[in-house]
Every structure is written in structure tokens, then in C-alpha cells.
C-alpha positions as CSV (number, residue, x, y, z in Angstrom):
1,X,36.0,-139.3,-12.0
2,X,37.5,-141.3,-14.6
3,X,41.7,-141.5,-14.9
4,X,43.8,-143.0,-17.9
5,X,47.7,-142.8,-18.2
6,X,48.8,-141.5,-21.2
7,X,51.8,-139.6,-22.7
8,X,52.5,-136.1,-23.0
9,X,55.0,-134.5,-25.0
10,X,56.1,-130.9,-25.2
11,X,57.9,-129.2,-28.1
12,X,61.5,-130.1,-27.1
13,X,59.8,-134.0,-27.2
14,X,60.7,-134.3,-23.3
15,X,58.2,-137.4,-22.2
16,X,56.4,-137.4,-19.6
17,X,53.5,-139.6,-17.7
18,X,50.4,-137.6,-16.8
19,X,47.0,-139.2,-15.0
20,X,44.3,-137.4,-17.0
21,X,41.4,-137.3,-14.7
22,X,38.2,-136.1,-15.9
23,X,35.8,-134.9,-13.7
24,X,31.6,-135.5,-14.6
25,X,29.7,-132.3,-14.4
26,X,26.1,-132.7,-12.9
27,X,25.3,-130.1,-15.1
28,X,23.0,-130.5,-18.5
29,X,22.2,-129.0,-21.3
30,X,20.0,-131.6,-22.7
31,X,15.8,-131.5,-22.2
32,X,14.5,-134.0,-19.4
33,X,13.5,-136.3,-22.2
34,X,16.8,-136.5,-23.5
35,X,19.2,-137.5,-20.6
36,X,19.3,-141.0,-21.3
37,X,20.4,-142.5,-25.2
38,X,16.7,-143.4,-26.4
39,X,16.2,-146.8,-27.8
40,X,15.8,-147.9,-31.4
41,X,12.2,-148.4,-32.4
42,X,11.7,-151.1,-34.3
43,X,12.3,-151.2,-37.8
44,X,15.4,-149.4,-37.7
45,X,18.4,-150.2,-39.5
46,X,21.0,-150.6,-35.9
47,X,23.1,-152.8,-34.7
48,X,22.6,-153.6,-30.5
49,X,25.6,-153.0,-28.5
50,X,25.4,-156.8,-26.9
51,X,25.6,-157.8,-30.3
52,X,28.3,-155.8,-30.8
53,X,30.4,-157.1,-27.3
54,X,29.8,-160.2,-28.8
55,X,32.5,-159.4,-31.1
56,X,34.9,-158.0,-28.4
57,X,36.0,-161.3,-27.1
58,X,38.2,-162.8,-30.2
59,X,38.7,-166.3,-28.5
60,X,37.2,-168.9,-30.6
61,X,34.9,-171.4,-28.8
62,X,31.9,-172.0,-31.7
63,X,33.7,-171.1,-34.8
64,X,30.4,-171.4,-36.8
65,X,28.0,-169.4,-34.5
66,X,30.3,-166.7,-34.0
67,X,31.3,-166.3,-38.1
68,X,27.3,-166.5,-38.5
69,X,27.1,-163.5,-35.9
70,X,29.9,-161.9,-37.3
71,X,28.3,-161.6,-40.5
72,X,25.2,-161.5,-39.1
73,X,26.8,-157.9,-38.0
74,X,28.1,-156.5,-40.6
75,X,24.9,-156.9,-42.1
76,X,23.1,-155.3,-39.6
77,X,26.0,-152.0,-39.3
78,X,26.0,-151.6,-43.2
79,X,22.6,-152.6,-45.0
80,X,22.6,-153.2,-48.0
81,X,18.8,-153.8,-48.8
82,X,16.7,-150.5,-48.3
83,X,13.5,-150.3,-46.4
84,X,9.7,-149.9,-48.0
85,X,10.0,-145.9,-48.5
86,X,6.5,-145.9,-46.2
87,X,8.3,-147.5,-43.6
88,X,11.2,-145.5,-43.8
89,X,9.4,-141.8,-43.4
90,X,7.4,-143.2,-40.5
91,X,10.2,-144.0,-39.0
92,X,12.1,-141.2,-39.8
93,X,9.7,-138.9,-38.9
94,X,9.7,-140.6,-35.1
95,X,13.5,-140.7,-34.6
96,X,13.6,-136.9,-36.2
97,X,11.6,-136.0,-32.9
98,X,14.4,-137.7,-31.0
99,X,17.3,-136.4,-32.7
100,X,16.3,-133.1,-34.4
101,X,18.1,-131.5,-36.9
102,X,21.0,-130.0,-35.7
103,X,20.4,-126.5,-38.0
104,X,16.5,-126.9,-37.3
105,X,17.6,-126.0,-33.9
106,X,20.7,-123.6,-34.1
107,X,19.4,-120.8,-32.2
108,X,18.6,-123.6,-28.8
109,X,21.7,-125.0,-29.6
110,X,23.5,-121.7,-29.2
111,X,21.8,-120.3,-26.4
112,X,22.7,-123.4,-24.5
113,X,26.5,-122.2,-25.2
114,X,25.9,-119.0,-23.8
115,X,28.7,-118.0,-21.3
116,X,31.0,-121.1,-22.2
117,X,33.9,-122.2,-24.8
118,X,33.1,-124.2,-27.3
119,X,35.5,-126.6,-28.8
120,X,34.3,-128.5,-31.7
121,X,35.5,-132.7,-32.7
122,X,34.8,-133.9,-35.8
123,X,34.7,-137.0,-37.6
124,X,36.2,-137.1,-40.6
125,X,34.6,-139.8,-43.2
126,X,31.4,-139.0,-43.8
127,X,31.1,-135.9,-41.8
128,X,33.4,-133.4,-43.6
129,X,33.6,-136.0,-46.6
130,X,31.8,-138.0,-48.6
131,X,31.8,-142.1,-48.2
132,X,33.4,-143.4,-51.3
133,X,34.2,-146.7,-52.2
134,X,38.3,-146.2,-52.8
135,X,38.9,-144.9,-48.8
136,X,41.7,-143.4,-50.1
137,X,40.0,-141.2,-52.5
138,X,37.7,-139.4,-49.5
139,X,39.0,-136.2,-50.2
140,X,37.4,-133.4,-48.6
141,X,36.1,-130.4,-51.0
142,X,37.4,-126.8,-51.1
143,X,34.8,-125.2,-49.5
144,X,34.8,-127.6,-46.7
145,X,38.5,-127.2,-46.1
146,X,37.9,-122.9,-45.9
147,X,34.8,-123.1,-43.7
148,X,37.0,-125.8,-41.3
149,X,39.8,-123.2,-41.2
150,X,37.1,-120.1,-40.3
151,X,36.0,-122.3,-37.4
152,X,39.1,-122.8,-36.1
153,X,39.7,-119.4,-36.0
154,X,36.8,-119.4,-33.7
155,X,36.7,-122.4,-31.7
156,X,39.5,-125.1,-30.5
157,X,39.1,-127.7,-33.5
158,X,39.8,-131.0,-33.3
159,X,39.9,-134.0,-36.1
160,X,39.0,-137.6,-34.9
161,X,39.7,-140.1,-37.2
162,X,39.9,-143.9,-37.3
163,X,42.1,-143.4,-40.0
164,X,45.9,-143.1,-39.9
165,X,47.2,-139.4,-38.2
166,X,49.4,-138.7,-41.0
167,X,46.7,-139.6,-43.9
168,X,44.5,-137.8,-42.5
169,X,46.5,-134.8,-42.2
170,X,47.2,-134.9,-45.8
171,X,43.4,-135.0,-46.7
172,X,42.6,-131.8,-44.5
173,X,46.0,-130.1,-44.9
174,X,45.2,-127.3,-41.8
175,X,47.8,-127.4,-39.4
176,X,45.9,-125.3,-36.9
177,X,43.9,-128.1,-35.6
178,X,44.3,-131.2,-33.5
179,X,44.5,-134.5,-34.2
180,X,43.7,-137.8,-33.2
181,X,44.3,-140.6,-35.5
182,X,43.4,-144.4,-34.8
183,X,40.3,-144.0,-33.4
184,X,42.2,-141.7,-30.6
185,X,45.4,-143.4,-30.3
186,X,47.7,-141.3,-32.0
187,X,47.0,-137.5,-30.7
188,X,48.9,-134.3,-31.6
189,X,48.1,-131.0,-31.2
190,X,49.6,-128.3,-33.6
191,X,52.9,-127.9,-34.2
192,X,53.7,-123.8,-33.4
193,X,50.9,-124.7,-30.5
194,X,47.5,-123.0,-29.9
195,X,46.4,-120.2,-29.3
196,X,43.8,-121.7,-26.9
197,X,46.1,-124.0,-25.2
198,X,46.8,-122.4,-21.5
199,X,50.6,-123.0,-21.2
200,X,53.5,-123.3,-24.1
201,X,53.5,-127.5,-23.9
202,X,52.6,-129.1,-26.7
203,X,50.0,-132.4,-27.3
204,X,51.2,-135.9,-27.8
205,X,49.3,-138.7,-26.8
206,X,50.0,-142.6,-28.0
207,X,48.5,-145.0,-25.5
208,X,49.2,-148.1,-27.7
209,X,52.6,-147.8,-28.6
210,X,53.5,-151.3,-27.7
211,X,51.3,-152.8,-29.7
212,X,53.0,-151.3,-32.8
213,X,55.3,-154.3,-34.3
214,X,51.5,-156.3,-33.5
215,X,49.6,-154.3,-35.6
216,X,52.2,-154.3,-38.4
217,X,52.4,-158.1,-38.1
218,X,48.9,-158.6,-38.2
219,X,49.0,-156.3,-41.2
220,X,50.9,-158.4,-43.2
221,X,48.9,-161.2,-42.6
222,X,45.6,-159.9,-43.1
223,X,47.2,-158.4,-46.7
224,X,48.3,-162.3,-47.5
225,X,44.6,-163.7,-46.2
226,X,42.2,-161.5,-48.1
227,X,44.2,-161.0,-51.4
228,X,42.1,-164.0,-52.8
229,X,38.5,-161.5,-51.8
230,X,37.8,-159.4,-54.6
231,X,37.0,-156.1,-53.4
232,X,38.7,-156.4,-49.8
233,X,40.9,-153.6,-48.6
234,X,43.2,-153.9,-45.8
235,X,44.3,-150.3,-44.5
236,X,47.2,-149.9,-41.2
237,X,46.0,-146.7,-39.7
238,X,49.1,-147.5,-37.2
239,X,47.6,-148.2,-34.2
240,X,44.7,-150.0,-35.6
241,X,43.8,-151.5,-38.8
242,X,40.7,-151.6,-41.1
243,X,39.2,-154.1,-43.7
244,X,37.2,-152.6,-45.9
245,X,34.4,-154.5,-47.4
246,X,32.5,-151.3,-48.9
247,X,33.4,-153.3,-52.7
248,X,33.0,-156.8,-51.8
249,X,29.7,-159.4,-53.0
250,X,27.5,-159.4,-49.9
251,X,27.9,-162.9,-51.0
252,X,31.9,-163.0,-50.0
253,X,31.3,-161.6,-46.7
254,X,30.9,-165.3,-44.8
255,X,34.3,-166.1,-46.4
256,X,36.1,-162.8,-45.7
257,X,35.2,-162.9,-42.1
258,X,36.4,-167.1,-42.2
259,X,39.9,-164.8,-43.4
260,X,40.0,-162.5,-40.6
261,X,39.2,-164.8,-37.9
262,X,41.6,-167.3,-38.9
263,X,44.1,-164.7,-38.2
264,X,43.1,-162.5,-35.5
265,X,42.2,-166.2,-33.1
266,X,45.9,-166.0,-32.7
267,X,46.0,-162.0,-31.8
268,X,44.2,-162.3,-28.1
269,X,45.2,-158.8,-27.3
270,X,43.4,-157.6,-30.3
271,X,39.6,-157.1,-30.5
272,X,37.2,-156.3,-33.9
273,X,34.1,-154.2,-34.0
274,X,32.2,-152.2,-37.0
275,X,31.7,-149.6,-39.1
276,X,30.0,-148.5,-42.2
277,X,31.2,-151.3,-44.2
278,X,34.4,-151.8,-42.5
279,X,35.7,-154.2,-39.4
280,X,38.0,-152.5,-37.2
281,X,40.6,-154.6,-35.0
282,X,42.0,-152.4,-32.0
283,X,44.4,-153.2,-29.1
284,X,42.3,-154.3,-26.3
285,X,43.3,-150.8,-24.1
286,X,40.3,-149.0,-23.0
287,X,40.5,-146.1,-25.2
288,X,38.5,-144.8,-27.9
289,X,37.0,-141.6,-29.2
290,X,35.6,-140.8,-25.9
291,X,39.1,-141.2,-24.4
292,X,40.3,-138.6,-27.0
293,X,37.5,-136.5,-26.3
294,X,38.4,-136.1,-22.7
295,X,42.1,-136.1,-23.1
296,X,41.9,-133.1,-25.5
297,X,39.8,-131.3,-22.6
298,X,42.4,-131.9,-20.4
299,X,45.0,-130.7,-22.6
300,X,43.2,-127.3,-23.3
301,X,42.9,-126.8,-20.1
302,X,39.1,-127.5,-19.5
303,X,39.0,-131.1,-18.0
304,X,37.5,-129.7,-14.2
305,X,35.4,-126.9,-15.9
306,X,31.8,-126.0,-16.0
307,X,32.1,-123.0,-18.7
308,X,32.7,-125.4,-21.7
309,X,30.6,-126.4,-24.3
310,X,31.9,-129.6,-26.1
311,X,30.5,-130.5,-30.0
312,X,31.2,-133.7,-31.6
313,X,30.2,-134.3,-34.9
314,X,30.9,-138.0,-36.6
315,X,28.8,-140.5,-38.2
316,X,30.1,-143.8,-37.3
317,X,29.3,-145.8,-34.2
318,X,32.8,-145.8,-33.1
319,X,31.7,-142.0,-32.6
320,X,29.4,-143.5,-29.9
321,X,31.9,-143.7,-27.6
322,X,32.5,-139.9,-27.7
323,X,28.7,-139.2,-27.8
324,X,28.1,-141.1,-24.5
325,X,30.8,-139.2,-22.8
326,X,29.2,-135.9,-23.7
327,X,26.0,-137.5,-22.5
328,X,27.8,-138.4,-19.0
329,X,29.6,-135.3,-18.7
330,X,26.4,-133.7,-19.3
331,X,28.2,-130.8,-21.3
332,X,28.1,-130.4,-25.2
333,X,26.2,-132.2,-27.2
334,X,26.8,-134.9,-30.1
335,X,25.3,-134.3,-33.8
336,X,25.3,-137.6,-35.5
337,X,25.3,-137.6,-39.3
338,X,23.1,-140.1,-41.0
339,X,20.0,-140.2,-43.6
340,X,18.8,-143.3,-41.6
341,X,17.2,-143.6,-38.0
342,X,19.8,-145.3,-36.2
343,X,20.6,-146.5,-32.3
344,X,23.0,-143.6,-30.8
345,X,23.3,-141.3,-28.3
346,X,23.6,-138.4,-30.2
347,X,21.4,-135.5,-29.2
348,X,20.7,-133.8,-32.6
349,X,21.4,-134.9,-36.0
350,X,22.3,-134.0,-39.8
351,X,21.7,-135.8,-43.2
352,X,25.4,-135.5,-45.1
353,X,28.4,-133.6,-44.8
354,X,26.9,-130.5,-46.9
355,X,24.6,-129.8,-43.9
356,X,27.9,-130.8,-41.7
357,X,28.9,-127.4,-43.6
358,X,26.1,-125.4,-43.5
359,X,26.4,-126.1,-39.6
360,X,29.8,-125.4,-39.3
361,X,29.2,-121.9,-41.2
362,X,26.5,-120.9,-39.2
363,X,28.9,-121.3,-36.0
364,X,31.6,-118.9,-37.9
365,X,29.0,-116.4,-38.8
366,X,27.2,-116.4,-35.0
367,X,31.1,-116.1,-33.8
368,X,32.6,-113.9,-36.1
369,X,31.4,-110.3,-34.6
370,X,32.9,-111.7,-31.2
371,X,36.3,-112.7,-33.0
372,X,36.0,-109.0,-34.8
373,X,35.2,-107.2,-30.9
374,X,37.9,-108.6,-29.9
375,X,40.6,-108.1,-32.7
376,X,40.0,-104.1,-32.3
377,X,40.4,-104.4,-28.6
């Protein structure tokens, strides 16, 4: 059983402390072959996670070595030199076997729901939008928006985001849903409450709060460090922060790391890991997307309970975190999005947010006679 302290607010903003324990069902509905997060044959384009705890520890002791394997990363987590296409269909065509297609295998996927409550998490970049180089251009299309508001008509929806709350609430613009900003430190559930929800409280949940006037310090000086890096993009998602190095000379990345690290050796209680073209620097709490994951449970009421049926969608490796908490749960499954065999412990998997769609509508239309049935009733 795992427990975090965490903050709950309901709508008259009374605060209150609440142990969020989460209890691991021995149930699965993954196949035998499945139950552990297979391994990355070679050739594929992945980062390890020891390389990747490598970067947890921000205390310099080698400056050299560790701005070599900090580069050295986000080389390996954002490639920018594609693979022979002969090697790439062999190995896609191995990892497909591992992680199928996600609409390949609907009708499993569905009958493994049977009996339970879904309640569907989703990424947001790169899942239901496109990657883009101006982050603050990743605006979601129209049809995406409609087919996110159908499902949560159906299901208990929730957006997880590394980004900012608030920004990302002004790209989907639904304020049915839930969510959870800064990679899960900044939750809230909607504001007239939901209709799933058992009980009239409402969701609030900011685990980092104290590291607030940090983060907007570090901010600042992050802003002053890499103005000189053409390209760089420095973005305060409030509880966390990202640098964006999606427009910057593969050839400026030794120099933009020297830039962070000179500032974040000073910041301790801060640590840096990676994304798709971006380094992420965090409080050092232990939460994450996982956390989010399991405090949303909780909050709808399903944290002890065998009849649910988790789905988290997201293509980064910070959505890791929540795919290896499905994994241990053994409820749910995760769909990772991605064109490229990569490391994860995702059970299934989809090419781009356009299949991300087609998914998602196939979900309203199985649900839909159910929502009708019960409308009449």
C-alpha cells in the first residue's frame, strides 16, 4: 500500500490534510507475457532509466563527465539522426508484437473492461496534439476537442500535463474534466464538481507548494542564462519548469546544458530529467504522473476497488511513471504514443494523436448505447 500527504480542498476552499493510500490489486488484465515492462532490443532509439537517475542527483562532483552524460541524454531521449529504414521496420515490426496497436486490439481491450469503470488520463502534447516547435502554439484541433468532450460524457476524464494548469486549460477549454498540471502537482477537479465524483467535495491537490518562490527564482535565472542560446525556451509551468531545446543546433546543446547546470548546482532540492526535446527540473518530492494517477482514483472514489478499469494515454517518458503504476496495480492499461520502438511500460500503443482520436471515438461509440439506456431510464 503506498500513502502520500497531500491537500484537499472542497468548494467553500476549507483545507484539509488527507493520507491517500492506494491499495495494489493482485488482479491483471495483462497476458502472462506482459506482466513485466519488456526490455528494449537493441537498436532502439531509448534512453535507460540508470542513465536517466544519473541525472536525479544535481550535486556536481565531475563537472565534465556529468555535462558529457547530460548531453549524452538528451541525445539519446530526442534523436535527431533517423535509423536505416531496414533497421527500423525490423525493429518495429518486433516491438509492434510487444506493444500492439491499441485499435488493432479494441475489441480485447474492451472485453477486459467488462463489468468495471473506466476512467481515462491523458497526456496532452503529443497525444491529443501535435509536437510543434513554438510549445505555445500546440493547440489541439476541433475535432479533437468534440470527441474529448463525448468521452467525458462517458468516462471520468482526466488531463495530465507537464505543462502549466492554467495553460493547459486554455488549450482544451472543457471544464468538465480534471486536471493535473506540472507533471501532477497542481490537481483540480471541475469546478460545479462531477457527476462521477461520490460526495459534493471538490479536488485540489498541490504537493509542492513551498517550492513556489524556488521555482520562480530559478526562473528568472534560467531566463538570464540561456538568452545568449538561440533557439532555447524557458517555460514556468508553476511547480516545475521546462527548457525547450526542440529549436536549438544539436551543436549548442553541450553549452546550453553548461547554462543550466551552472544554475541548478546551487538548487539541491531541485532535480532535471527528459523529454522529447525538453529538460524538466522538478522539486525533489516523490510525485509524478503516477502520483496523480492514484490521487485522482482516490478522489473518485475508486482507490480500494477492483471494478475499475484505468487508461492512460501519453507519449512522453515522464508518462512512465503513470504506466508502471497501472502495471503494479495490475488494473488498466497504458497506450503509449510513438512512431518509434521505444523502452516503456506501456501495454499497447498508437502512432500520433489522429489514431489518439480514432481510439477515443471508438470508446464513445462502444459507450454511447449504455449512456442512451440509461438517459431513458
Amino acid at each position: 500500500m503506498t500513502k502520500q500527504n497531500v491537500v484537499v480542498s472542497d468548494a467553500d476552499s476549507q483545507i484539509m490534510n488527507m493520507a491517500v493510500s492506494v491499495a495494489v490489486s493482485n488482479a491483471s488484465v495483462f497476458p502472462a507475457a506482459a506482466e513485466k515492462p519488456p526490455m528494449a532490443p537493441g537498436g532502439y532509439i531509448s534512453i535507460s532509466r540508470k542513465k536517466l537517475m544519473n541525472l536525479k542527483n544535481l550535486d556536481i562532483i565531475n563537472g565534465g563527465e556529468r555535462i558529457t552524460s547530460w548531453v549524452d541524454s538528451m541525445k539519446a531521449s530526442s534523436p535527431t539522426h533517423i535509423q536505416s529504414s531496414t533497421c527500423l521496420m525490423k525493429d518495429q515490426s518486433s516491438w509492434m508484437l510487444q506493444h500492439p496497436s491499441a485499435l488493432d486490439m479494441f475489441e480485447q481491450i474492451i472485453e477486459a473492461s467488462q463489468g468495471k469503470q473506466i476512467v481515462m488520463f491523458l497526456d496532452y502534447d503529443g497525444t491529443l496534439s501535435p509536437i510543434v516547435e513554438d510549445p505555445d502554439r500546440a493547440f489541439m484541433s476541433d475535432s479533437m476537442r468534440k470527441t474529448v468532450k463525448r468521452l467525458a460524457r462517458c468516462f471520468p476524464t482526466a488531463i495530465v500535463s507537464g505543462r502549466c494548469r492554467d495553460k493547459v486549460y486554455k488549450f482544451v477549454r472543457l471544464a468538465e474534466l480534471y486536471y493535473a498540471g506540472s507533471h501532477g502537482m497542481d490537481i483540480k477537479g471541475p469546478a460545479k464538481g462531477s457527476k462521477y465524483k461520490k460526495g459534493g467535495q471538490g479536488v485540489l491537490c498541490q504537493p509542492a507548494s513551498e517550492f513556489l518562490p524556488m521555482i520562480d527564482e530559478v526562473y528568472k535565472l534560467l531566463i538570464e542564462k540561456t538568452k545568449s542560446t538561440p533557439g532555447a525556451k524557458v517555460e514556468n509551468n508553476k511547480f516545475c519548469l521546462s527548457v525547450h531545446f526542440r529549436c536549438v543546433d544539436e551543436k549548442k546543446w553541450t553549452e546550453l546544458a553548461l547554462q543550466v547546470r551552472s544554475v541548478l548546482k546551487e538548487y539541491p532540492q531541485l532535480r532535471l530529467s527528459q523529454g522529447r526535446k525538453v529538460l524538466e527540473i522538478r522539486p525533489t518530492i516523490k510525485w509524478d504522473k503516477g502520483k496523480a494517477l492514484e490521487f485522482l482514483l482516490e478522489s473518485l472514489g475508486y482507490a480500494n476497488c477492483n471494478d475499475v478499469f484505468p487508461v492512460y494515454i501519453g507519449d512522453d517518458r515522464t508518462d512512465e511513471d503513470a504506466f508502471k503504476v497501472l502495471r503494479e496495480r495490475g488494473q488498466g492499461f497504458g497506450i503509449l504514443v510513438s512512431k518509434i520502438p521505444k523502452e516503456t511500460s506501456a501495454t499497447y500503443s498508437l502512432q500520433e494523436p489522429a489514431e489518439v482520436m480514432d481510439f477515443l471515438q471508438r470508446l464513445v461509440e462502444w459507450k454511447r448505447p449504455a449512456v442512451r439506456g440509461q438517459a431513458m431510464l
